[in-house]
Every structure is written in structure tokens, then in C-alpha cells.
TITI-862398 format. One record per residue (C-alpha): x, y, z; residue in one letter. Coordinates in nm, 4 decimals. Layout:
N
[site [X,Y,Z],"A"];
...
REM end
This chain:
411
[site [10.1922,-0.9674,4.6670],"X"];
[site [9.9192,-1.2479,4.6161],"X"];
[site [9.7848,-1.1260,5.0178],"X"];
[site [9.7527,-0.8047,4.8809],"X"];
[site [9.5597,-0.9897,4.5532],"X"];
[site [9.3313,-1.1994,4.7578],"X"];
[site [9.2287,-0.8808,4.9579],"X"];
[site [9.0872,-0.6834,4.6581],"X"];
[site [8.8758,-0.9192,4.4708],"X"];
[site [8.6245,-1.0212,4.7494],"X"];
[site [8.5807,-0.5920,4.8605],"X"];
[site [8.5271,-0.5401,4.4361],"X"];
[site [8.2905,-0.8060,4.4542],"X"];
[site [8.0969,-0.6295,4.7370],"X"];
[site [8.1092,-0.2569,4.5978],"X"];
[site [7.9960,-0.3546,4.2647],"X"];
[site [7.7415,-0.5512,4.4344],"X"];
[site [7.6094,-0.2420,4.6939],"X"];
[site [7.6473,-0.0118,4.3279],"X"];
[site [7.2609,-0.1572,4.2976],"X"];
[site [7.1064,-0.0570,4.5959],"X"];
[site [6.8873,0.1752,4.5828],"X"];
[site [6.9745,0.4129,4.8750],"X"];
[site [7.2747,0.4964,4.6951],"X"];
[site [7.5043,0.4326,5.0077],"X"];
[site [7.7880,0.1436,4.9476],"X"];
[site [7.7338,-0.0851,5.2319],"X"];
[site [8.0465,-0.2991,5.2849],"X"];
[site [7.8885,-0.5241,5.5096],"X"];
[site [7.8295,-0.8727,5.3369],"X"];
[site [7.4799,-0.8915,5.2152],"X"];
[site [7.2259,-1.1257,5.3203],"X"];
[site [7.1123,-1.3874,5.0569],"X"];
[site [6.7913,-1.3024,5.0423],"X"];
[site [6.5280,-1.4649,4.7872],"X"];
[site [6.4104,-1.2347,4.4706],"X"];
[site [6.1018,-1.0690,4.4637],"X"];
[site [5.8523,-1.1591,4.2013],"X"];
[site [5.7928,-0.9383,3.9282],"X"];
[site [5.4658,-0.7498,3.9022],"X"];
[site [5.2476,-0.8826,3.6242],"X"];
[site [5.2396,-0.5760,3.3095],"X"];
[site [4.8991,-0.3787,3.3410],"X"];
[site [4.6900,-0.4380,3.0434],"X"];
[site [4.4929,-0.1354,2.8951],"X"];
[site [4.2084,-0.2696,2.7583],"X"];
[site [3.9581,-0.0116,2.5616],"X"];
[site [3.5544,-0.0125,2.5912],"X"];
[site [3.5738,-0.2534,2.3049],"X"];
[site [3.7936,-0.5522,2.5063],"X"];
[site [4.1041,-0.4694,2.3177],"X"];
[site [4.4302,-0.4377,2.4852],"X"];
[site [4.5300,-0.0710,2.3351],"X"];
[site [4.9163,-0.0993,2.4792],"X"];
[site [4.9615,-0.4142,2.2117],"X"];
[site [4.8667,-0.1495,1.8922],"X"];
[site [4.9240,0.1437,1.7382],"X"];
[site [4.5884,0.3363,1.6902],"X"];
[site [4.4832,0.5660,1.4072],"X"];
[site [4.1706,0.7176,1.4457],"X"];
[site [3.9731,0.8962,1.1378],"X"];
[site [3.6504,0.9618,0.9842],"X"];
[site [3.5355,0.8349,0.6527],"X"];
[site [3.5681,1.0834,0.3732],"X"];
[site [3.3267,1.1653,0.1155],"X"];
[site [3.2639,0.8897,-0.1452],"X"];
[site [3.5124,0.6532,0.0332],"X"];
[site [3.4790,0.2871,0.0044],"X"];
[site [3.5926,0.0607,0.2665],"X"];
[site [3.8428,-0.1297,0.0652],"X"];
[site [4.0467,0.2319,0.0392],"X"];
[site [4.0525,0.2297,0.3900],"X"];
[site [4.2010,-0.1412,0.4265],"X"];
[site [4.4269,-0.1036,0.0997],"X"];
[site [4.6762,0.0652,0.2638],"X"];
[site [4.7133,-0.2363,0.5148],"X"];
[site [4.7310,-0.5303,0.2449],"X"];
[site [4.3810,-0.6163,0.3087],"X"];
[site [4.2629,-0.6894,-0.0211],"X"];
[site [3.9044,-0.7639,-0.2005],"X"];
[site [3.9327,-1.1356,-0.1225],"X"];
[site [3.9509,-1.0782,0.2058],"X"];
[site [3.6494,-0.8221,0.2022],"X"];
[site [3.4621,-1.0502,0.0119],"X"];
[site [3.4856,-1.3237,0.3080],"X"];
[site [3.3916,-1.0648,0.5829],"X"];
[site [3.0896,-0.9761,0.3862],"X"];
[site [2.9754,-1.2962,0.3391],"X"];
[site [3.0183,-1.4014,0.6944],"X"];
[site [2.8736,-1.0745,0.8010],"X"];
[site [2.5986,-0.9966,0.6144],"X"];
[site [2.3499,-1.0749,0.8919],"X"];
[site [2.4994,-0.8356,1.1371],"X"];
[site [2.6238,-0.5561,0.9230],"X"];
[site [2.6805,-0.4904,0.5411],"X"];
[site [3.0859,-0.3272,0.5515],"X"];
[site [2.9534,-0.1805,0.2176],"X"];
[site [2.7550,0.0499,0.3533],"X"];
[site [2.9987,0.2884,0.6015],"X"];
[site [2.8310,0.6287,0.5752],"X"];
[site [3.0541,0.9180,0.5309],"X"];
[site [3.1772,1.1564,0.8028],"X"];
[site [3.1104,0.8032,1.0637],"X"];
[site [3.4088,0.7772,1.2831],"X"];
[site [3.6747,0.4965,1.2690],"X"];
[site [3.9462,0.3458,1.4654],"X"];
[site [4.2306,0.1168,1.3203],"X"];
[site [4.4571,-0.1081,1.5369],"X"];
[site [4.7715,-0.1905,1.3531],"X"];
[site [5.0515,-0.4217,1.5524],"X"];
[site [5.3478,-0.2279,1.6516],"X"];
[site [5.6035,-0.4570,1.4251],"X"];
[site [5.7837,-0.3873,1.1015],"X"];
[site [5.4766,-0.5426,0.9163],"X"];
[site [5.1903,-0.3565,1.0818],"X"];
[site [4.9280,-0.5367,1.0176],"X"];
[site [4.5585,-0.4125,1.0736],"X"];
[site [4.4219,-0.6758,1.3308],"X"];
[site [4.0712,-0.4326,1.4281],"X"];
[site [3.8910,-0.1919,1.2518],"X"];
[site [3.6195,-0.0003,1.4620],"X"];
[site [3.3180,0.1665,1.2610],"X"];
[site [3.0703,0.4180,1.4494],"X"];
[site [2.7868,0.3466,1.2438],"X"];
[site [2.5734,0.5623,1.5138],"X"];
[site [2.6118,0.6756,1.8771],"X"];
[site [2.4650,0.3465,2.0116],"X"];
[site [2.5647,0.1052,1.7132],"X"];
[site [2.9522,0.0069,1.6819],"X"];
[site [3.0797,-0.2766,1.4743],"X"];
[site [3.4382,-0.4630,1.5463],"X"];
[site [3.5957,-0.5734,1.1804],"X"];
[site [3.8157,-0.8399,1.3118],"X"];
[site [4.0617,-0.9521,1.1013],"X"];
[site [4.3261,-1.1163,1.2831],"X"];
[site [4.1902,-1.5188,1.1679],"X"];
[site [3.8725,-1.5511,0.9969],"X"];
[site [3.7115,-1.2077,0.8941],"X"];
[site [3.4620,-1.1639,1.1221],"X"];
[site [3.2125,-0.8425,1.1795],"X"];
[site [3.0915,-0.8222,1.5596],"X"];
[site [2.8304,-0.5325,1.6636],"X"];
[site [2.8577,-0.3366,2.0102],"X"];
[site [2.5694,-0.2050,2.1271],"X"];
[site [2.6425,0.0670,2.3873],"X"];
[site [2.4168,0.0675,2.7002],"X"];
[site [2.2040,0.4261,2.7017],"X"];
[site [2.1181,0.5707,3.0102],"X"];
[site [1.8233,0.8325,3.0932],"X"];
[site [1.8416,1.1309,3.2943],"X"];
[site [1.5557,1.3081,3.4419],"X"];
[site [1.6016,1.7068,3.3649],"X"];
[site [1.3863,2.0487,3.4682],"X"];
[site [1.4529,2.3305,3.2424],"X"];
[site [1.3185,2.6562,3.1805],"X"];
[site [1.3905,3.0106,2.9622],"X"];
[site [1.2295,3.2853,2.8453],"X"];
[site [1.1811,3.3905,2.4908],"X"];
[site [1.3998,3.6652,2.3727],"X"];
[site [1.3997,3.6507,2.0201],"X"];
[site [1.2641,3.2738,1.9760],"X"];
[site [1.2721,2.9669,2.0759],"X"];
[site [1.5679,2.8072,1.9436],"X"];
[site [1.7938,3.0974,2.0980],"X"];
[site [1.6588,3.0558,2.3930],"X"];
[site [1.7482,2.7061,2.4320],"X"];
[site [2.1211,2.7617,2.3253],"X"];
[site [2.1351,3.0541,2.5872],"X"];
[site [1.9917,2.8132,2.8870],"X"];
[site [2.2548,2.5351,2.7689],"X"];
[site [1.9707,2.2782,2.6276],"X"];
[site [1.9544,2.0563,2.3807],"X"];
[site [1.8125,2.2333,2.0700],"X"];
[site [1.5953,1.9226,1.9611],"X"];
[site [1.4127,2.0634,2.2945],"X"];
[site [1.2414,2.3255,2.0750],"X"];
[site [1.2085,2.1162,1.8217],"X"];
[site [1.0062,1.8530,2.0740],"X"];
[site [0.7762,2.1537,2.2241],"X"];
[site [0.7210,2.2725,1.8960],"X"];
[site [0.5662,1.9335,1.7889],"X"];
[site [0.3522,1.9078,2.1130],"X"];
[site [0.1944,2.2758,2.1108],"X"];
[site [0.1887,2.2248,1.6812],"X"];
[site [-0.1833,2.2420,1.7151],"X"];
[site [-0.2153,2.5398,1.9733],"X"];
[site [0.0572,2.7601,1.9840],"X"];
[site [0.2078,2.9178,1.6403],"X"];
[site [0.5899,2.9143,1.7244],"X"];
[site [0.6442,3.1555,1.4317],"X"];
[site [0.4773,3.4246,1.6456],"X"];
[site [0.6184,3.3896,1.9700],"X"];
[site [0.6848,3.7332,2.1138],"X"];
[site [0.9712,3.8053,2.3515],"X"];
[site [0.9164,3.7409,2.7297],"X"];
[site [0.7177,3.3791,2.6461],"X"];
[site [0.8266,3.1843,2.8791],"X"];
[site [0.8196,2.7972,2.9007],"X"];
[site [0.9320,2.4829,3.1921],"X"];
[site [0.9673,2.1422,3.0737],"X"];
[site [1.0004,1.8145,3.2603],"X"];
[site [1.2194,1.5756,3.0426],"X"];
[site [1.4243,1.2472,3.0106],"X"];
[site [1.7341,1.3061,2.7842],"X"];
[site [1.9099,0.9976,2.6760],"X"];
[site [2.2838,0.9433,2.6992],"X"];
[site [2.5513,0.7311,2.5883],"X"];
[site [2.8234,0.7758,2.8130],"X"];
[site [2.8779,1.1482,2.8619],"X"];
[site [2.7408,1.1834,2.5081],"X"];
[site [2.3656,1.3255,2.4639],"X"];
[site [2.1805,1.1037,2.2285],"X"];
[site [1.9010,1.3512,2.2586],"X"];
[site [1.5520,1.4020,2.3732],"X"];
[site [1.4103,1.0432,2.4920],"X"];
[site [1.0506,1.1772,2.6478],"X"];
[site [0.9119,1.4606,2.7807],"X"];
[site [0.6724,1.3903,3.0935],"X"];
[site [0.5515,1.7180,3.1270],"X"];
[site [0.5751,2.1108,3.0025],"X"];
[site [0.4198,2.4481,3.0523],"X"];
[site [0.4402,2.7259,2.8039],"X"];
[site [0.3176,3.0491,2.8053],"X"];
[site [0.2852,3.2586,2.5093],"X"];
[site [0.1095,3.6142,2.4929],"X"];
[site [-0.0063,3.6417,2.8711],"X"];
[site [-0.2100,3.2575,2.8218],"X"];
[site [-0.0607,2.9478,2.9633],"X"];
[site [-0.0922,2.6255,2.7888],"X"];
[site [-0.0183,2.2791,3.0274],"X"];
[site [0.0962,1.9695,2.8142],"X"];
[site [0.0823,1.6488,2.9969],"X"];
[site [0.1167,1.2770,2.8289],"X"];
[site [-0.1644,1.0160,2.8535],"X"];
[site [-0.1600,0.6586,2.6549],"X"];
[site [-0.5068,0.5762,2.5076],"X"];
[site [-0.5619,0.2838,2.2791],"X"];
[site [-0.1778,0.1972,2.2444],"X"];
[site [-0.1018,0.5660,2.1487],"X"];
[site [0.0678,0.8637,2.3478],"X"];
[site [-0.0948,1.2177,2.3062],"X"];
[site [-0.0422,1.5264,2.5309],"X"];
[site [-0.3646,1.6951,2.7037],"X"];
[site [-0.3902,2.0207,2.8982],"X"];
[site [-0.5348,2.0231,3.2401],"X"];
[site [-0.9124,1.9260,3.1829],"X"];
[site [-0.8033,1.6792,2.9596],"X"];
[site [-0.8510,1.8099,2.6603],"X"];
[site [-0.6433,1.6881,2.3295],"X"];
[site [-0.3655,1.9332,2.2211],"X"];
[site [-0.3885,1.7819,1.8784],"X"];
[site [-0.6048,1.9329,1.6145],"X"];
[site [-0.7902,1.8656,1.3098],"X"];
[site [-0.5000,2.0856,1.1566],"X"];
[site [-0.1292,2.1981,1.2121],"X"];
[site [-0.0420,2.4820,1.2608],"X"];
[site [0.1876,2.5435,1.0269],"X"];
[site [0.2969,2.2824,0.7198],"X"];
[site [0.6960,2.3240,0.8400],"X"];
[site [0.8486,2.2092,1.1563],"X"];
[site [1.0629,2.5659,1.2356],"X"];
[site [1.0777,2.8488,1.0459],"X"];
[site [0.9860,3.2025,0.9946],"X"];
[site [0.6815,3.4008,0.8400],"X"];
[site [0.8632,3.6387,0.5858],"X"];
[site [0.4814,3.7635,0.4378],"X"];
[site [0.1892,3.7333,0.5850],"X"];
[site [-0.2210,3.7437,0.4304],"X"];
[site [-0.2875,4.0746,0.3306],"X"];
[site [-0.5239,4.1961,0.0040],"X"];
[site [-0.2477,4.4672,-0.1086],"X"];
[site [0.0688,4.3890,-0.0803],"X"];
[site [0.3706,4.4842,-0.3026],"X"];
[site [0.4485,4.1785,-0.4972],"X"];
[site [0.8327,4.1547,-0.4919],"X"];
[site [0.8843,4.0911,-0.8656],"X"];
[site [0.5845,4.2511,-1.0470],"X"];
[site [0.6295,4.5579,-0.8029],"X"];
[site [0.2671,4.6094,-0.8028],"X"];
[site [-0.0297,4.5655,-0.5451],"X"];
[site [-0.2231,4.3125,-0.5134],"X"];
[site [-0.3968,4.0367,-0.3138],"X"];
[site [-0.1187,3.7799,-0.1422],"X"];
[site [-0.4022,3.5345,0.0254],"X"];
[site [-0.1837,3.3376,0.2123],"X"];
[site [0.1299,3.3462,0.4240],"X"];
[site [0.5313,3.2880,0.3498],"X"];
[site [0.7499,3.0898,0.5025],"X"];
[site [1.0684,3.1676,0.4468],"X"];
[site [1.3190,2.8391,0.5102],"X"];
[site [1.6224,2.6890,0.3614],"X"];
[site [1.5737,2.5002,-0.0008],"X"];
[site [1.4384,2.1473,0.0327],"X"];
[site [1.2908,2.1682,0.3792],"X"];
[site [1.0378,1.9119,0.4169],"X"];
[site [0.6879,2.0090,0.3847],"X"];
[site [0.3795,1.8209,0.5580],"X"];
[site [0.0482,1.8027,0.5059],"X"];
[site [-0.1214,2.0123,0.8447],"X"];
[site [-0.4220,1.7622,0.8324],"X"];
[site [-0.6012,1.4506,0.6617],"X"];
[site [-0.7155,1.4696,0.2924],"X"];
[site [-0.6859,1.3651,-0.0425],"X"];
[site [-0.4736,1.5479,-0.2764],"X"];
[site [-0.6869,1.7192,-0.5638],"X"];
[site [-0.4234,1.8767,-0.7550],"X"];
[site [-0.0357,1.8310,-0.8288],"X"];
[site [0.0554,2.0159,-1.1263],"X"];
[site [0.3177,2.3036,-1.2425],"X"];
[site [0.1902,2.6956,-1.2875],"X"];
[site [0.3747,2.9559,-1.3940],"X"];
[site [0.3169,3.1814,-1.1187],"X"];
[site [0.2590,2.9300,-0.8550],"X"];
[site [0.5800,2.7056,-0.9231],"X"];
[site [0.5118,2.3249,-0.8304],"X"];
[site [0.1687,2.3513,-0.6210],"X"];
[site [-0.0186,2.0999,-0.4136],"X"];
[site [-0.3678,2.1188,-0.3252],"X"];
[site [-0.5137,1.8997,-0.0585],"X"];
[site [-0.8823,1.8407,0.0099],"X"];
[site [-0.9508,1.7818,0.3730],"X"];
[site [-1.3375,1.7854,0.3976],"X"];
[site [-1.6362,1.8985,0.2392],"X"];
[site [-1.5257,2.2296,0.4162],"X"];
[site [-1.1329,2.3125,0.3555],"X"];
[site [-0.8584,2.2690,0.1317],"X"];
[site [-0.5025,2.3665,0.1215],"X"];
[site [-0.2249,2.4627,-0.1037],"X"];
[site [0.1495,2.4409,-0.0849],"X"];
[site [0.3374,2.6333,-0.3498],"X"];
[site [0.6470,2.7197,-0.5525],"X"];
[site [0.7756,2.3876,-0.4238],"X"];
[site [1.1265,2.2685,-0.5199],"X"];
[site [0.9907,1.8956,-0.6254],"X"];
[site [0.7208,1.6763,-0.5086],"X"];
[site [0.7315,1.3972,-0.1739],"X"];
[site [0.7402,1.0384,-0.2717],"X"];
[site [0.3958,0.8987,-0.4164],"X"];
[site [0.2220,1.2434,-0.4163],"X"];
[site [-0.0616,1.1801,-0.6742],"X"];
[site [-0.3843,1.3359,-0.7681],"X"];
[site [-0.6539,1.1383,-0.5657],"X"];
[site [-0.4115,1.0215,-0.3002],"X"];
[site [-0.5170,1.0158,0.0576],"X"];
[site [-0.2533,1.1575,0.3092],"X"];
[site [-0.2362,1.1648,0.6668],"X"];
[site [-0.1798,1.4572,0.8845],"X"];
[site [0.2311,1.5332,0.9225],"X"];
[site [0.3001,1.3353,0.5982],"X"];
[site [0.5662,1.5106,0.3375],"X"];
[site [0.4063,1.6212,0.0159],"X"];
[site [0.6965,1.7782,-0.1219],"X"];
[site [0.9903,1.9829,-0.0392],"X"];
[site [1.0725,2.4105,0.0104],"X"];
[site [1.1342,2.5557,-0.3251],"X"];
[site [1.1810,2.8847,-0.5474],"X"];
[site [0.9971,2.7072,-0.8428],"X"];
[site [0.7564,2.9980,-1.0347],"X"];
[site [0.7315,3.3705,-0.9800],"X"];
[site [0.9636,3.3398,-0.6733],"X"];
[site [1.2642,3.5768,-0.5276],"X"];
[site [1.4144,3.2748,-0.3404],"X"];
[site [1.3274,2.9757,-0.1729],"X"];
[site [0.9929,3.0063,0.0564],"X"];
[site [0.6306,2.8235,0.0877],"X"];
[site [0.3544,3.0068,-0.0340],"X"];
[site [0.0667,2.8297,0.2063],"X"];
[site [-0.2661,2.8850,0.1371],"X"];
[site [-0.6131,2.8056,0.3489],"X"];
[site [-0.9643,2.7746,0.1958],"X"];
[site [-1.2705,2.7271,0.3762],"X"];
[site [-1.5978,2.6702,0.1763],"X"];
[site [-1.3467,2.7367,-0.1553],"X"];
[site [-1.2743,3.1015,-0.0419],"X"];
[site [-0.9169,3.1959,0.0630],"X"];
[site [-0.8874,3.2955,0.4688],"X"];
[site [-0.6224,3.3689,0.6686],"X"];
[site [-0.4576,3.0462,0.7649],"X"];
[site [-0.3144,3.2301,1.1192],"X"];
[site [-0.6683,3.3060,1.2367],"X"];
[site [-0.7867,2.9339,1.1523],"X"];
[site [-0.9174,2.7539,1.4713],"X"];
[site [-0.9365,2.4396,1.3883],"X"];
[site [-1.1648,2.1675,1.6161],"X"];
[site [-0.9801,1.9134,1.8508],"X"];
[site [-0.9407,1.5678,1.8473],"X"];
[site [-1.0711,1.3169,2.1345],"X"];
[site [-1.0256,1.3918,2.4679],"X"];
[site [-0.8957,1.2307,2.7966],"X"];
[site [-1.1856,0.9256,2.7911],"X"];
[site [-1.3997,0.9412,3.1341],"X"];
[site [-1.2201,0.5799,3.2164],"X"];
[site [-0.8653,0.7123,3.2352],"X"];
[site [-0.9677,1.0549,3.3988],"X"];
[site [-0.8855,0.9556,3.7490],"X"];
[site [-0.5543,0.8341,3.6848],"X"];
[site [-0.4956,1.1491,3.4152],"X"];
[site [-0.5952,1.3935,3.7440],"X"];
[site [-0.3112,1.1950,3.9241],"X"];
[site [-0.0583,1.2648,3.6770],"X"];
[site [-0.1190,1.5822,3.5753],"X"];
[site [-0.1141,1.6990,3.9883],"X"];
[site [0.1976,1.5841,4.0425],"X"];
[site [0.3509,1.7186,3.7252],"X"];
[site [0.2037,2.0259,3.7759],"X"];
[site [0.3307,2.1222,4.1427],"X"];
[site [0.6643,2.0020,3.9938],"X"];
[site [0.6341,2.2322,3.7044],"X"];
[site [0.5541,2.5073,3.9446],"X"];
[site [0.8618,2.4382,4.1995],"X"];
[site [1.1397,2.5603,3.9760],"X"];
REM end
């Protein structure tokens, strides 16, 4: 009886020993001693910030409309004591109290029964990110993100305008925005007509995979109603200004138009059915129908001559710009910063904002043009050009525009 004892101990041994191996087949054999192997160190998984994201739980949010930071951190025993010390050791890099609503944010609590908020990540922009480290002394830390540029060649053609036809090609829409400001002086993008066409040479910035928009664009083409119009960038005297091929400035004495994009709802005319009186008369200027409080700039230098309130012109504007014309911008919602009678403005600057102010059916910009105090057509306006390429930087302006041209002209 103890034989038969003896016998089955040392064969348990080995089958509950061979129940481990990972074949699955129960070797009787004795096993080798064999030495164990060492144990792969845990993969970390850090984030583009440094922080290990397998040590946290992560909450990710955006802030919400009149949302102060300390509601955020409430939740997480973070109290105003403790805000107070981040802001004063922070103040040079960031001020916490000033987190912008709709930003994105990221919170990193620890996984334990206490869950404590060790990181706080604000988006303060697409290149600007601040670390709110609280795990010892309440620290702010900013992360700039690296932006890269890539070189781009696009193209369309206009089918109803110019924004459109960006969206349709898959472009950035600030890319209309950009041409617009370049051919502001030449080409009045609210008359395009369908089949314009334009090419642009670009850099667009990224951060990431993320477009941070338009950087720089090194060259375009655009033609509108059967004409072509080159733009090609030149510095001169510190400053960068786009020229067409014989080096002439695109830039005018005046804008074309006192709004960055919009539409012409009514145009000069000296009968036209006045949409409130319901009678004809005179409308010596054109409409530009836009959305309320759309920034509206002065389209050349001058000093303002008039800023006052009329019943049937709303909140007007009058700007002087030489002994020869003067402009008006009416039925404006309110007035830019520092507009005054006998204030001198520069060419682009705000004067006041889109409104419905006066004898008005909604919000629009009555613009008006005088030239030697009588009212003309502000479309048919050409207005003279600013300095050319000089003769010094011709040669190497000849260079650049070739090879941006037979670039242009190879896609």
C-alpha cells in the first residue's frame, strides 16, 4: 500500500506541472530545470504632450459658454487656493483666466478611488497648447506645435462665384478670401461671371494633418471676362506687394469695394424703385447686401469729413480722399473705434460696421463715390496705381515672374 503511495505523488507532481505548457500535450518526461525568462518591460503610451495616457483616465471636452475655469476644476477638488497659486506662478506664460469658449480641453484624472486631476490640457489655438500641471506645485507649461508648409497648385473655374468654386475643387475657402485681397484693386469679385477661371501657386500651413490656413501665395493667374490678370510678389522697402507682368502695382489709389466678400443687391441707377417709399427716384450709389455687423473699410486714404446720424441715410460716414473724391458709407449699424470728424484713415482701415440703421429693408451698405462733389458710379471708377516694380529690382522681378509663370501655365 505505501509502494502504491510513493508511485502517485511524483507522476501528480509532473501532470500538474506539464498542465502549463503551452502546447497543451502532458509530457511525462521529467522536465529540464531550465532558468526563467525575464519579463518584458510594460509599453508606455505616452501622448504628443509627454504624458503616459495608460496611467489616466482621459475626459476630453470643450469649454462652454460663459464657463470659468474653476467650474471645470471644481468637480476634481481643485479649489480657488489652488488657482490662485497657478496664476501667480503662471502669469508670464499664460493667464488660466482667460480660456476662450468653444477651445478644446483634455483632463487626466488617476485611475484610483480618489481620481485626482494631475493634467489639464487647454487648446488655446491650433499652434498654442498649455499643460496645467497640478500634480506638486501648480505649474502652467506652453506647447508650441511645430507648423509645417506645403507647396500647393490649384485651379477652378467660376460657376456661380468664387467661394463655390473653391469648396467644389476641395480648397481652403480663405483661398478666395486671399485672391480677393490681391486683385482688390483690379478685379471686382462681386461681378465675376461664370466660366472665370483662376490658378494659384500657394504655401498652406499645417499643424499635423490639420490646415492652419493660407501661409503665402507665390504666384496666381485669374481671368475674369475674357482678360487675364498675372499677380506675382516682390519685396520693396521692407514691404510685400503683388505686380502683374511688366511690373506694374496691383494696388490702387482705391479698393474696389469697402467689404471683403459680398454681393451687389442694387446697383447706380437715376430711377429706381425705392423699396420702402415705392417710388422712383435717383439711387447714386451701389448696395451691398451682407450679414449685420460686417466690417466696413475705408477703400483709400482720407480724412473723415462727416460722422453723423440722418434719417434717411442711417449712421453715414463721409471720407475725403483728395481735393478730387470723397466717399460715403451708409445706414451703418454703429461706428469703428476712433472714427471722428477730421480723422485721417488709411486705406483698408474699419470705419464702422454693416447695418439697417435709417430708411433701410434690412441690413446692407449704401456706398457712395463722388468725384469733384458730384455722385458717379463707383463700379466704373478707375482709380490710378501705386508705385511700380523700381528699375533696381526689375531684373530679379523678370526672374521670378518667368519661372512662376511657365509653372502657372503647366497645370
Amino acid at each position: 500500500m505505501k509502494k502504491f503511495i510513493i508511485l502517485i505523488i511524483p507522476l501528480s507532481a509532473v501532470i500538474l506541472y506539464n498542465c502549463k505548457n503551452t502546447s497543451g500535450n502532458i509530457n511525462l518526461a521529467v522536465p529540464e530545470i531550465q532558468k526563467p525568462l525575464p519579463e518584458k518591460p510594460e509599453q508606455k503610451t505616452t501622448d504628443s504632450y509627454g504624458i503616459d495616457t495608460t496611467c489616466y483616465k482621459i475626459i476630453k471636452d470643450r469649454v462652454k459658454r460663459n464657463q470659468f475655469l474653476s467650474e471645470i476644476l471644481d468637480d476634481y477638488n481643485i479649489g480657488y487656493d489652488i488657482i490662485d497659486e497657478l496664476i501667480h506662478n503662471s502669469n508670464d506664460v499664460f493667464d488660466v483666466r482667460k480660456i476662450k469658449a468653444g477651445n478644446k480641453y483634455t483632463l487626466y484624472i488617476s485611475p484610483d478611488s480618489i481620481g485626482r486631476l494631475e493634467y489639464m490640457i487647454y487648446e488655446h489655438d491650433i499652434i498654442n497648447h498649455y499643460i496645467l500641471d497640478f500634480r506638486e506645485k501648480p505649474v502652467v507649461r506652453k506647447i508650441e506645435r511645430t507648423a509645417r508648409l506645403e507647396l500647393k497648385y490649384s485651379g477652378g473655374t467660376i460657376k456661380t462665384s468664387l467661394w463655390d468654386a473653391m469648396l467644389e475643387n476641395d480648397l481652403h475657402p480663405i483661398l478666395a478670401v486671399e485672391l480677393s485681397e490681391i486683385y482688390a484693386w483690379t478685379i471686382d469679385f462681386f461681378g465675376l461671371q461664370k466660366n472665370d477661371s483662376f490658378k494659384v501657386i500657394y504655401e498652406e500651413e499645417y499643424i499635423d494633418t490639420l490646415s492652419n490656413g493660407i501661409y503665402h501665395i507665390l504666384a496666381a493667374y485669374f481671368e475674369h471676362s475674357g482678360t487675364g490678370f498675372y499677380a506675382i510678389p516682390l519685396v520693396q522697402k521692407g514691404e510685400e506687394s503683388y505686380y502683374d507682368l511688366e511690373g506694374n502695382s496691383l494696388r490702387k489709389a482705391f479698393l474696389k469695394a469697402p467689404l471683403r466678400y459680398s454681393r451687389i443687391s442694387s446697383r447706380y441707377s437715376n430711377s429706381r424703385m425705392h423699396p420702402i417709399l415705392r417710388i422712383r427716384r435717383p439711387h447714386h450709389g451701389v448696395d451691398y447686401a451682407t450679414p449685420l455687423g460686417t466690417p466696413v473699410h475705408a477703400i483709400g486714404d482720407g480724412r473723415i469729413i462727416m460722422k453723423e446720424y440722418q434719417n434717411g441715410s442711417g449712421r453715414i460716414v463721409k471720407i475725403k480722399h483728395n481735393s478730387v473724391y470723397t466717399t460715403a458709407y451708409m445706414h451703418l449699424s454703429r461706428f469703428g473705434n476712433g472714427i471722428n470728424i477730421g480723422k485721417y484713415v488709411k486705406q483698408g482701415d474699419i470705419i464702422g460696421y454693416v447695418g439697417s440703421s435709417g430708411l433701410s429693408t434690412g441690413p446692407h451698405l449704401d456706398f457712395r463715390f463722388y468725384k469733384n462733389g458730384y455722385a458717379v458710379d463707383p463700379l466704373k471708377v478707375k482709380a490710378p496705381p501705386v508705385e511700380p516694380v523700381a528699375e533696381v529690382n526689375m531684373e530679379k522681378f523678370n526672374k521670378i515672374s518667368y519661372v512662376m509663370v511657365q509653372l502657372l501655365e503647366s497645370f
